[in-house]
Each structure stands twice: as structure tokens, then as C-alpha cells.
mmCIF file of the N, C-alpha and C atoms, coordinates in Angstrom:
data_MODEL
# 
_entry.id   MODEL 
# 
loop_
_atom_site.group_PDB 
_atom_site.id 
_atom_site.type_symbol 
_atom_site.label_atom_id 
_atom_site.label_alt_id 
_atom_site.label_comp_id 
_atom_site.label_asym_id 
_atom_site.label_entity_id 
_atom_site.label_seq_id 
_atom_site.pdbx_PDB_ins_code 
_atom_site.Cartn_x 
_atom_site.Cartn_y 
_atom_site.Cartn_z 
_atom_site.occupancy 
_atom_site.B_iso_or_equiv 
_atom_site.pdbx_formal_charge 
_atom_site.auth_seq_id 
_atom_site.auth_comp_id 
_atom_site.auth_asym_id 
_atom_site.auth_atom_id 
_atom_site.pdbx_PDB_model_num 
ATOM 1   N N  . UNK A 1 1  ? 62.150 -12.472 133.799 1.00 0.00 ? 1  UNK A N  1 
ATOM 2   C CA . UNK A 1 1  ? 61.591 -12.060 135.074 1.00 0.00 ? 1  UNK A CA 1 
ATOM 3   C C  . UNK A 1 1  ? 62.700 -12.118 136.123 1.00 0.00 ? 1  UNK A C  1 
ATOM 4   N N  . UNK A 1 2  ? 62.757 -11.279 136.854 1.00 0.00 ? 2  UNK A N  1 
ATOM 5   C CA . UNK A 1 2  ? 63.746 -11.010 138.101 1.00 0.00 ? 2  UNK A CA 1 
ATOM 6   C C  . UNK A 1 2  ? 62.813 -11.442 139.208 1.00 0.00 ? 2  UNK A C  1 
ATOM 7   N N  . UNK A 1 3  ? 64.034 -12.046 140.383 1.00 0.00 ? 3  UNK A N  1 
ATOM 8   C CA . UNK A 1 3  ? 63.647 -12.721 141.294 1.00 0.00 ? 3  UNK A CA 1 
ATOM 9   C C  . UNK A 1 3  ? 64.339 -12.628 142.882 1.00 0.00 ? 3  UNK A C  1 
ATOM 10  N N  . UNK A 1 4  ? 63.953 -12.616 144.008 1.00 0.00 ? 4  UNK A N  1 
ATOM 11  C CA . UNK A 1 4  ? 64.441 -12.684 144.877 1.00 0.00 ? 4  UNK A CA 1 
ATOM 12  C C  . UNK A 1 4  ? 64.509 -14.128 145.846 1.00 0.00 ? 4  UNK A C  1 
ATOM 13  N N  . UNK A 1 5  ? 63.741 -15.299 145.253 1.00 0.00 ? 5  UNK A N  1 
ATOM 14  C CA . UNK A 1 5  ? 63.685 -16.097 145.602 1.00 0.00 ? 5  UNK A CA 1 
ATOM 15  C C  . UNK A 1 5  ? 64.899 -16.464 146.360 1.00 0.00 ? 5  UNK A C  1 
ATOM 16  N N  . UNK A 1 6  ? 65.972 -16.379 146.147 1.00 0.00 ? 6  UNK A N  1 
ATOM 17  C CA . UNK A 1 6  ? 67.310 -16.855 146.560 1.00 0.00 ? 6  UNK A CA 1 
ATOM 18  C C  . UNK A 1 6  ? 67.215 -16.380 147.752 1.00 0.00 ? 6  UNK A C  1 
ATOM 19  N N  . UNK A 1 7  ? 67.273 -14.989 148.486 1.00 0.00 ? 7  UNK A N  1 
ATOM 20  C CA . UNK A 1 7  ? 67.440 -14.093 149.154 1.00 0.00 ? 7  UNK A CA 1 
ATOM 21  C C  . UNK A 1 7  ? 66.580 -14.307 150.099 1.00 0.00 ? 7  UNK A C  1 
ATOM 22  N N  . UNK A 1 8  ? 64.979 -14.550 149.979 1.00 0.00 ? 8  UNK A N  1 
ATOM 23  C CA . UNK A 1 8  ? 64.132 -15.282 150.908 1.00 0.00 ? 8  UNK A CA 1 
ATOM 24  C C  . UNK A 1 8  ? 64.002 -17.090 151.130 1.00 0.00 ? 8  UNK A C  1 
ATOM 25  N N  . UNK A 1 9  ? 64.499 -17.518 150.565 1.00 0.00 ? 9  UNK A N  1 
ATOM 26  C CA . UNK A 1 9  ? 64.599 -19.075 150.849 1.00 0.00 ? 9  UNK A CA 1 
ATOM 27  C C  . UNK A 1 9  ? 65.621 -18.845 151.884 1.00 0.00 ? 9  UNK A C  1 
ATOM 28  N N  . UNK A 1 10 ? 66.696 -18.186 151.818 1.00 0.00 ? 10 UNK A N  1 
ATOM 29  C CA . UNK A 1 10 ? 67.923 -18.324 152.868 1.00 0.00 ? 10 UNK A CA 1 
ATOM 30  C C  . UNK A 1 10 ? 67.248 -17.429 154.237 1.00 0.00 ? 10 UNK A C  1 
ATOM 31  N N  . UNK A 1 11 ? 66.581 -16.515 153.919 1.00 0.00 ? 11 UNK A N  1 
ATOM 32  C CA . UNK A 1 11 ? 66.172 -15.927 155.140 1.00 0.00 ? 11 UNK A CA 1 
ATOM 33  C C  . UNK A 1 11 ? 65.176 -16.597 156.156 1.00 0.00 ? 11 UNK A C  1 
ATOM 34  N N  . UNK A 1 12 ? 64.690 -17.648 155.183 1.00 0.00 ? 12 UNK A N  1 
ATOM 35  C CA . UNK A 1 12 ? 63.611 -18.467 155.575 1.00 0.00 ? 12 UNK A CA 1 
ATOM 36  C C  . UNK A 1 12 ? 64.205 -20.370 156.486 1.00 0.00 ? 12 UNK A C  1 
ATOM 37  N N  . UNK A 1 13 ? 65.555 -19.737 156.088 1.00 0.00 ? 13 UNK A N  1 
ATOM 38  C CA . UNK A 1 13 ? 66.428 -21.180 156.432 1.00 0.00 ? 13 UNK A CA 1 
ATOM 39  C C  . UNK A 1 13 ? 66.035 -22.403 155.864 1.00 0.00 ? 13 UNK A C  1 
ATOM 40  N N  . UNK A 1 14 ? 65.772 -22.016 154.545 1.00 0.00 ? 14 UNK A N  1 
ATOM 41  C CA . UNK A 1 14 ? 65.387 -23.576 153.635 1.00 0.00 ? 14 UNK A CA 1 
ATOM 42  C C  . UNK A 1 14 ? 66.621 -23.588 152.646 1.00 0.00 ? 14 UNK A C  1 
ATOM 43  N N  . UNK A 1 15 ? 66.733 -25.130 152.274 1.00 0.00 ? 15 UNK A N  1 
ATOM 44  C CA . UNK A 1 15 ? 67.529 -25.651 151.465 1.00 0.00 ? 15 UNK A CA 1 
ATOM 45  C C  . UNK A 1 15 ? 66.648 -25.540 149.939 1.00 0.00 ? 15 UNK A C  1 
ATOM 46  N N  . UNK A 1 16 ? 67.818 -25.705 148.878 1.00 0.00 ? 16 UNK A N  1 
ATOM 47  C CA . UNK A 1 16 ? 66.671 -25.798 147.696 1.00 0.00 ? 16 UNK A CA 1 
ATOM 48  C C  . UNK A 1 16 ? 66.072 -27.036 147.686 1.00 0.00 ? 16 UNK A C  1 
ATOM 49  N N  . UNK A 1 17 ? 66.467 -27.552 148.151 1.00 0.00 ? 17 UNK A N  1 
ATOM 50  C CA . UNK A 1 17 ? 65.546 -29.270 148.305 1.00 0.00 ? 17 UNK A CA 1 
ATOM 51  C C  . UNK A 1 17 ? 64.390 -29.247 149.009 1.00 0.00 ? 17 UNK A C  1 
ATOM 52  N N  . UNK A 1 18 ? 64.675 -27.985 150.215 1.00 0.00 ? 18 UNK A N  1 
ATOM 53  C CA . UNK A 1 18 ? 63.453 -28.176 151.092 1.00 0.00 ? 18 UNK A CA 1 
ATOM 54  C C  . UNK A 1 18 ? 61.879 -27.817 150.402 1.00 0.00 ? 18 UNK A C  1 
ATOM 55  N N  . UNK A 1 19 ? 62.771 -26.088 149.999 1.00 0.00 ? 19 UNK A N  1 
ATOM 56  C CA . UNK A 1 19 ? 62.166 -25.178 149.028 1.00 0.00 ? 19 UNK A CA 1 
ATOM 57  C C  . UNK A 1 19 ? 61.430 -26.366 147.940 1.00 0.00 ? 19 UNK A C  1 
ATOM 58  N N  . UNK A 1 20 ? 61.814 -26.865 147.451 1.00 0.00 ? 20 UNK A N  1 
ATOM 59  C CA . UNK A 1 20 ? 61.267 -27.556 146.323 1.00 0.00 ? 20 UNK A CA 1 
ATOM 60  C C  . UNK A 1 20 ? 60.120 -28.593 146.679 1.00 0.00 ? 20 UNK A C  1 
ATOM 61  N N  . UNK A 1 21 ? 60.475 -29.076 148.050 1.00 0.00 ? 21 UNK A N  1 
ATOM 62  C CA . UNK A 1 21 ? 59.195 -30.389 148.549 1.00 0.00 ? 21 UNK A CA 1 
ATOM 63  C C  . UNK A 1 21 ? 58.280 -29.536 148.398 1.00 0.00 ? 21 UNK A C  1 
ATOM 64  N N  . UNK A 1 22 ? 58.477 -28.527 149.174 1.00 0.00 ? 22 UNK A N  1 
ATOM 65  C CA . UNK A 1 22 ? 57.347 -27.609 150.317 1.00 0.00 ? 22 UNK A CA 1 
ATOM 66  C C  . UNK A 1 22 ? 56.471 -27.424 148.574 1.00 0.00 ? 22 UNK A C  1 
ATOM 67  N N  . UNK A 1 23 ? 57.120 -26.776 147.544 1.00 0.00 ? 23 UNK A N  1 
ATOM 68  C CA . UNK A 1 23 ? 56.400 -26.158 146.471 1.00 0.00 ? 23 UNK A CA 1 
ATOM 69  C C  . UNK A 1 23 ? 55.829 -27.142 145.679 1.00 0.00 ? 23 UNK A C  1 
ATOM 70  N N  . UNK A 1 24 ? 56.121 -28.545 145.486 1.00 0.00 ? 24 UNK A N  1 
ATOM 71  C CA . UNK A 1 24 ? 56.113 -29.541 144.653 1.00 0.00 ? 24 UNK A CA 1 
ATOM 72  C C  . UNK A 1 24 ? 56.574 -29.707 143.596 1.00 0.00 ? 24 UNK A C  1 
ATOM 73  N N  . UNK A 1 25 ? 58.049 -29.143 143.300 1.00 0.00 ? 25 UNK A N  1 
ATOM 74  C CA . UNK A 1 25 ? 58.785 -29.165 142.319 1.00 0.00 ? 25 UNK A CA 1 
ATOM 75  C C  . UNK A 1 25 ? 60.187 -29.516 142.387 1.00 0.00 ? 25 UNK A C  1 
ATOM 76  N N  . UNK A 1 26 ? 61.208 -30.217 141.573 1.00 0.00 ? 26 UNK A N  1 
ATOM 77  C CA . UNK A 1 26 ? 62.731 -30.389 141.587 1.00 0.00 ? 26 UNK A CA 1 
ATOM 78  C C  . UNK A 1 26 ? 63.473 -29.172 142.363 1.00 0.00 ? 26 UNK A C  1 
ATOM 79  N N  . UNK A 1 27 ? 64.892 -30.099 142.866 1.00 0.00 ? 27 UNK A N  1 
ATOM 80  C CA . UNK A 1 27 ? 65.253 -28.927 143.460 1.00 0.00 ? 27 UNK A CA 1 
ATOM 81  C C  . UNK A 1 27 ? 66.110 -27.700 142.439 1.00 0.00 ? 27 UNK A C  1 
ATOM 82  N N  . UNK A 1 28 ? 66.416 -29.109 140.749 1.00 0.00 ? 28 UNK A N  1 
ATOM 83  C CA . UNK A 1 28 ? 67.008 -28.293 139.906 1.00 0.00 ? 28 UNK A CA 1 
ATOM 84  C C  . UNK A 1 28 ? 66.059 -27.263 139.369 1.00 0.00 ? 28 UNK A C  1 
ATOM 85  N N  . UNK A 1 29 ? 64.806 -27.154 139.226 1.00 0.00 ? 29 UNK A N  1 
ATOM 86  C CA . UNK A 1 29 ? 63.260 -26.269 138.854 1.00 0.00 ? 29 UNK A CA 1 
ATOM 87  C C  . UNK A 1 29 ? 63.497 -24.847 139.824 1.00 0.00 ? 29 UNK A C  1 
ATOM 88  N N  . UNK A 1 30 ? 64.107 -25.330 141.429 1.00 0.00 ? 30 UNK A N  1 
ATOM 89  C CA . UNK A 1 30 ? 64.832 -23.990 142.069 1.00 0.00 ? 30 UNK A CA 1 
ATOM 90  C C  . UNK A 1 30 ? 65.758 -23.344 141.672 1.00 0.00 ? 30 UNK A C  1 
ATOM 91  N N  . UNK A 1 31 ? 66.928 -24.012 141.665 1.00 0.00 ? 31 UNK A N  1 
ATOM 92  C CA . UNK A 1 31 ? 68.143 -23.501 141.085 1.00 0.00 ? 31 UNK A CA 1 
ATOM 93  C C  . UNK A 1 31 ? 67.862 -22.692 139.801 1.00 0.00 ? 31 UNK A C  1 
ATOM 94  N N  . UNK A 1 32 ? 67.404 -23.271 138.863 1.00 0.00 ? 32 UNK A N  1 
ATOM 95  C CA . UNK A 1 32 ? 66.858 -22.432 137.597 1.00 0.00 ? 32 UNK A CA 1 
ATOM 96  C C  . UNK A 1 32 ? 65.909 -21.304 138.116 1.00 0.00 ? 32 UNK A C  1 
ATOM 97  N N  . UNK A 1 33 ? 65.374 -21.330 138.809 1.00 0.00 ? 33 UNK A N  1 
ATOM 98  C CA . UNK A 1 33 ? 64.422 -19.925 138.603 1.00 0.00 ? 33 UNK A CA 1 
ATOM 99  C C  . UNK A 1 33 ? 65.345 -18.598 139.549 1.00 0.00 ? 33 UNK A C  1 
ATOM 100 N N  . UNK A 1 34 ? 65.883 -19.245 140.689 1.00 0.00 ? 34 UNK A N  1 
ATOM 101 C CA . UNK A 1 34 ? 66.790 -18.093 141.055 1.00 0.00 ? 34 UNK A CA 1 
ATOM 102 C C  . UNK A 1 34 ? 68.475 -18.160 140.239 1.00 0.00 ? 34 UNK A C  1 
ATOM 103 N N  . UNK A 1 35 ? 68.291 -18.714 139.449 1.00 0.00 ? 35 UNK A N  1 
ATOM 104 C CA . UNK A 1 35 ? 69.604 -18.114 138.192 1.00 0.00 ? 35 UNK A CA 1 
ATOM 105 C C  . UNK A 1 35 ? 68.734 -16.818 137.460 1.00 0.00 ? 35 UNK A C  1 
ATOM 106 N N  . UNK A 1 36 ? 67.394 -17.320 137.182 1.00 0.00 ? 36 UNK A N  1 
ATOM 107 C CA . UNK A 1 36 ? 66.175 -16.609 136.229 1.00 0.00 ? 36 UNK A CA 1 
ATOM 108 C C  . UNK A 1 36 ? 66.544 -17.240 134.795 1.00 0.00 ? 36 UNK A C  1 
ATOM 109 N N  . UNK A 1 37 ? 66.819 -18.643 135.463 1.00 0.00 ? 37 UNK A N  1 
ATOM 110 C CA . UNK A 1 37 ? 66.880 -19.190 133.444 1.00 0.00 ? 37 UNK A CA 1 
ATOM 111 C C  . UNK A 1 37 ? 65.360 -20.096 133.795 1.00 0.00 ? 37 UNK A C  1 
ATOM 112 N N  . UNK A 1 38 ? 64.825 -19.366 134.368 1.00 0.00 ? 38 UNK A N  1 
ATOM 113 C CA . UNK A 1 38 ? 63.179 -20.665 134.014 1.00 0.00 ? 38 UNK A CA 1 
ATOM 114 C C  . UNK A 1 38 ? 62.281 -19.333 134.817 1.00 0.00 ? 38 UNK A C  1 
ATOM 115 N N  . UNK A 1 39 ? 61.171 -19.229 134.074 1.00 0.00 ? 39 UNK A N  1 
ATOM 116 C CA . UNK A 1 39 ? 60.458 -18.408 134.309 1.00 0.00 ? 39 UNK A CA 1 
ATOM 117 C C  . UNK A 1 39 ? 58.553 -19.279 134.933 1.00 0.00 ? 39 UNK A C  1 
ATOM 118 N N  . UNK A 1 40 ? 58.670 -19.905 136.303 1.00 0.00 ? 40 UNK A N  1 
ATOM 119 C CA . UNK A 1 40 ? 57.569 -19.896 137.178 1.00 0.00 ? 40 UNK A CA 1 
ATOM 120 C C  . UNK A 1 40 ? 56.547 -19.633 136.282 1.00 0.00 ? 40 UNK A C  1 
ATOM 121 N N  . UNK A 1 41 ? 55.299 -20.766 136.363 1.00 0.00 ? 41 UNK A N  1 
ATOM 122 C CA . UNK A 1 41 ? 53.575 -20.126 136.440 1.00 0.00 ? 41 UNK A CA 1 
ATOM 123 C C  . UNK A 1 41 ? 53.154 -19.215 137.547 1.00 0.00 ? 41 UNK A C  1 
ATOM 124 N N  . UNK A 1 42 ? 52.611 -18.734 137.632 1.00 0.00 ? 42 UNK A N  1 
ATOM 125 C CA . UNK A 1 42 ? 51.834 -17.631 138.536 1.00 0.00 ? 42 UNK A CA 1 
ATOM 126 C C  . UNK A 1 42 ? 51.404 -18.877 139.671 1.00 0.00 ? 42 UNK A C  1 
ATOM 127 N N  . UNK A 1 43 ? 50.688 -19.543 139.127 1.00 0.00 ? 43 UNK A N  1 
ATOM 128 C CA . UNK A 1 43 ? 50.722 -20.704 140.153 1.00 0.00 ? 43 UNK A CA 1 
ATOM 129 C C  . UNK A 1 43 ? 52.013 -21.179 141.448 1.00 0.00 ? 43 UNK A C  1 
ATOM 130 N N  . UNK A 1 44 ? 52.889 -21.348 140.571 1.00 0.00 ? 44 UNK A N  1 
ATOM 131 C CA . UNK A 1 44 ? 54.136 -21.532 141.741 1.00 0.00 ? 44 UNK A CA 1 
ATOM 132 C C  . UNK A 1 44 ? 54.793 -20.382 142.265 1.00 0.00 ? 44 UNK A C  1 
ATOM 133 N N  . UNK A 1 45 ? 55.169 -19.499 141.443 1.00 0.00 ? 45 UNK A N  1 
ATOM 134 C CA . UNK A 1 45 ? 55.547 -18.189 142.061 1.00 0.00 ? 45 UNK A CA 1 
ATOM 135 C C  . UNK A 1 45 ? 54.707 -18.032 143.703 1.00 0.00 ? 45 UNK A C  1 
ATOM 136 N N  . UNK A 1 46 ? 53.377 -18.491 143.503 1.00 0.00 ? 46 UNK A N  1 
ATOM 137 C CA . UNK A 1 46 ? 52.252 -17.988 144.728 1.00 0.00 ? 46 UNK A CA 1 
ATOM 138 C C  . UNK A 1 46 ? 52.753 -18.758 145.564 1.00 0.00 ? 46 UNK A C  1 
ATOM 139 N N  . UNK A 1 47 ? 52.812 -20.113 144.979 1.00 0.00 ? 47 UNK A N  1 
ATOM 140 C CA . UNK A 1 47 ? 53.263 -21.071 145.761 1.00 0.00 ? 47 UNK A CA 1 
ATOM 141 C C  . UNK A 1 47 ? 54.784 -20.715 146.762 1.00 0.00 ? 47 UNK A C  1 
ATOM 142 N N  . UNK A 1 48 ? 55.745 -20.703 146.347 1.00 0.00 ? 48 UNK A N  1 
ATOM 143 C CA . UNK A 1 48 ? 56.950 -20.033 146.497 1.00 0.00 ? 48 UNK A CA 1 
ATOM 144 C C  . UNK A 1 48 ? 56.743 -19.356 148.023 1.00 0.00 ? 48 UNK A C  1 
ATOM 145 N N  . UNK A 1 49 ? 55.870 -18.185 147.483 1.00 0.00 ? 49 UNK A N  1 
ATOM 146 C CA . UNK A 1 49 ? 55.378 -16.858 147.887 1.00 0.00 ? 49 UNK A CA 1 
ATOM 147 C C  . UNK A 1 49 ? 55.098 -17.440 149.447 1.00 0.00 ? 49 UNK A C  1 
ATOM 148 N N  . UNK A 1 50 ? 54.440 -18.215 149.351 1.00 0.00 ? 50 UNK A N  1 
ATOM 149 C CA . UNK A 1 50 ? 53.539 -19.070 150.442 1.00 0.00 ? 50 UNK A CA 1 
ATOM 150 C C  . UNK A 1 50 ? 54.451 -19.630 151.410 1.00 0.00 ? 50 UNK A C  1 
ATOM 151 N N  . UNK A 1 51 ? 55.472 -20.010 150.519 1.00 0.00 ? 51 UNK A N  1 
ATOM 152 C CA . UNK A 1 51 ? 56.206 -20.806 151.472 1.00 0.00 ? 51 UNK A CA 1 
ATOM 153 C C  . UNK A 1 51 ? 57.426 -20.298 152.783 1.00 0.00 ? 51 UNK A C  1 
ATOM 154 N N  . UNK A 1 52 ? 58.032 -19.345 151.597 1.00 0.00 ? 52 UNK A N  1 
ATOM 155 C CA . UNK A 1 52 ? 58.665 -18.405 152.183 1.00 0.00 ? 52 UNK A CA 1 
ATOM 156 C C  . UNK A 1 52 ? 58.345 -17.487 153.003 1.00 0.00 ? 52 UNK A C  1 
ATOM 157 N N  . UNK A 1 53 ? 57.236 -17.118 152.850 1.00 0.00 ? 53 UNK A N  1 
ATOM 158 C CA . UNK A 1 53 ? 55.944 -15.695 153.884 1.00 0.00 ? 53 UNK A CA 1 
ATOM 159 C C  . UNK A 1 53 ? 56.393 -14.364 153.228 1.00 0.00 ? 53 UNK A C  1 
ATOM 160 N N  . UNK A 1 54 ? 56.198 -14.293 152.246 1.00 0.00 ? 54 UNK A N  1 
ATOM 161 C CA . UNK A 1 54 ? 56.411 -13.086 151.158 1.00 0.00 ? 54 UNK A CA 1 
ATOM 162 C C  . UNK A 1 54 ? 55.274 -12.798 150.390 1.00 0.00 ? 54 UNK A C  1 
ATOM 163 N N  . UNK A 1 55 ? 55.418 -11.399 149.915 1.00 0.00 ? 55 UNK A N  1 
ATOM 164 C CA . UNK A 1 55 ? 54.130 -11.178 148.772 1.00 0.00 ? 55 UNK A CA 1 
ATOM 165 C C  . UNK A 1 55 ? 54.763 -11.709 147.596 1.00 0.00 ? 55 UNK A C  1 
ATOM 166 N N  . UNK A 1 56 ? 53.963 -11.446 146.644 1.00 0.00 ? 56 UNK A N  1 
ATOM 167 C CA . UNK A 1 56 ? 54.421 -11.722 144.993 1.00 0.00 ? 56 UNK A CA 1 
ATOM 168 C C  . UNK A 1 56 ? 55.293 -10.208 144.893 1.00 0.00 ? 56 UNK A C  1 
ATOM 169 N N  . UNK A 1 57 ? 55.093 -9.063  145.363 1.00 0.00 ? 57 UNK A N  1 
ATOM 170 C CA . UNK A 1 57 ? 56.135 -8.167  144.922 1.00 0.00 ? 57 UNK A CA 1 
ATOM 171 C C  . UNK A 1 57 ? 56.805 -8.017  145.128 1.00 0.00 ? 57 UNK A C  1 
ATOM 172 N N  . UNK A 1 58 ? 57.387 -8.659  146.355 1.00 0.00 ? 58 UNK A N  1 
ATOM 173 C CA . UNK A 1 58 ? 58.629 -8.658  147.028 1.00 0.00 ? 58 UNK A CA 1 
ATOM 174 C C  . UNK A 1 58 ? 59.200 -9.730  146.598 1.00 0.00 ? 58 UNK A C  1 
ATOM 175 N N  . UNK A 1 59 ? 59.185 -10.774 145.809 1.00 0.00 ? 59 UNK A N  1 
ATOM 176 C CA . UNK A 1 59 ? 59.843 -11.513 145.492 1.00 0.00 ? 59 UNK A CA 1 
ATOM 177 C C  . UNK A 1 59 ? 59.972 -11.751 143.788 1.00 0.00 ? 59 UNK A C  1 
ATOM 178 N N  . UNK A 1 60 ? 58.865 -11.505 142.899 1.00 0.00 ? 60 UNK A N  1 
ATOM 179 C CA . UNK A 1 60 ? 59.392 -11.527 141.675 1.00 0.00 ? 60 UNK A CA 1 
ATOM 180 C C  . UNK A 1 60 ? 58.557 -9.864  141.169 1.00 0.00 ? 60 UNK A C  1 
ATOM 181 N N  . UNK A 1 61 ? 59.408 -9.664  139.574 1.00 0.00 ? 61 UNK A N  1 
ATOM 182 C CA . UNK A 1 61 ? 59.200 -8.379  139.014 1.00 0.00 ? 61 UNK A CA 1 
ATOM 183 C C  . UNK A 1 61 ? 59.496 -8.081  137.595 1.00 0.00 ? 61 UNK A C  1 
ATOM 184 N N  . UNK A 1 62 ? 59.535 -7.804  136.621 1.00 0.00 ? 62 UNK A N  1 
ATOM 185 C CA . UNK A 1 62 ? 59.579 -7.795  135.188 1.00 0.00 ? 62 UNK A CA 1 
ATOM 186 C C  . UNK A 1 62 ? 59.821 -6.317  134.948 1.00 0.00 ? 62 UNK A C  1 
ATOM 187 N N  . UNK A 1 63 ? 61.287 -5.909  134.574 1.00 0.00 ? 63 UNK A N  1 
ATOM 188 C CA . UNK A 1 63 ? 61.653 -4.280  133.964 1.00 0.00 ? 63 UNK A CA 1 
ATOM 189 C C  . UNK A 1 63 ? 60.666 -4.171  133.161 1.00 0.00 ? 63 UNK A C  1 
ATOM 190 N N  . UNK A 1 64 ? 60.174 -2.706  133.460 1.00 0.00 ? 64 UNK A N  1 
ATOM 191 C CA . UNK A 1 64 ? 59.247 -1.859  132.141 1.00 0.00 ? 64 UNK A CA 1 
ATOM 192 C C  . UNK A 1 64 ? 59.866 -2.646  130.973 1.00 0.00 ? 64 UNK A C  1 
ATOM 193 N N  . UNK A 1 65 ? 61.438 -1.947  130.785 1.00 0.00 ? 65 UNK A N  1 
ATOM 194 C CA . UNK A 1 65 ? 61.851 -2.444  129.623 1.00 0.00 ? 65 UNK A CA 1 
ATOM 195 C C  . UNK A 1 65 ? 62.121 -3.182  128.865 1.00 0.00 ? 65 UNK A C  1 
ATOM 196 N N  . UNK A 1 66 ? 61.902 -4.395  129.345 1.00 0.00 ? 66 UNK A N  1 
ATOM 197 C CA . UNK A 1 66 ? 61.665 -5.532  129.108 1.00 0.00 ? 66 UNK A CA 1 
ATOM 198 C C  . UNK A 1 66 ? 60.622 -5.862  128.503 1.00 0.00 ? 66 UNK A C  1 
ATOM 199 N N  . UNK A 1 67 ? 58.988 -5.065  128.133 1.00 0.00 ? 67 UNK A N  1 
ATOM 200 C CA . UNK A 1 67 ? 58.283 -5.126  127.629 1.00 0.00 ? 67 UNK A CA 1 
ATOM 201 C C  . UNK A 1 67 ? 58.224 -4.297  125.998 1.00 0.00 ? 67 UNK A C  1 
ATOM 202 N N  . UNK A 1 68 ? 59.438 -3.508  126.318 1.00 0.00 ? 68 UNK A N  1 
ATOM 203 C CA . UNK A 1 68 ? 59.494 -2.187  124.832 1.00 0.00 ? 68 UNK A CA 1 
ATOM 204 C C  . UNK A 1 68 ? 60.177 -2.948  123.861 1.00 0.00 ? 68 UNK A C  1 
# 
């Protein structure tokens, strides 16, 4: 899954530490998902989503091709 998380946490002026209280998760659980080596429940993604003031489509997305 592809992600913009990185791109809105900074626009949002949060640290990954902050990012991580606000969501209830490590700040290394951040770092991993905007590398995209850890792939979020729908649950936190929302969460995320929430925190930052983003939709879910503007911030994560899965290539067609990635499903073929």
C-alpha cells in the first residue's frame, strides 16, 4: 500500500512522536508505514486520517497492479 502519510504529518507540523501519541501507536509503527514496510488496519489509517485532517484517499492507495 502507498502512502502519503509523510507529506501530511509535516504539513500538519507533527513530529513522528507526536503523530504516534495522537494515533496510539510507536513512533517506530510511523516510521514503518511511511517507508510502506508496515501496512495499517483500516482502523488506524482512519485514525491517521483524523489526525492529520485528510480523507482516506488522499492519504493511502493500492496500484490496480498490485492486485493482478
Amino acid at each position: 500500500m502507498k502512502n502519503n502519510v509523510k507529506i501530511f504529518r509535516v504539513q500538519a507540523d507533527l513530529t513522528q512522536h507526536q503523530l504516534a501519541e495522537k494515533v496510539g501507536v510507536t513512533r517506530q509503527t510511523i516510521s514503518l508505514i511511511e517507508k510502506g514496510k508496515y501496512n495499517p488496519t483500516l482502523k488506524l489509517c482512519l485514525e491517521i486520517c483524523y489526525a492529520v485532517n485528510k480523507n482516506l484517499n488522499e492519504i493511502f492507495w493500492v496500484d490496480r497492479e498490485e492486485f493482478k
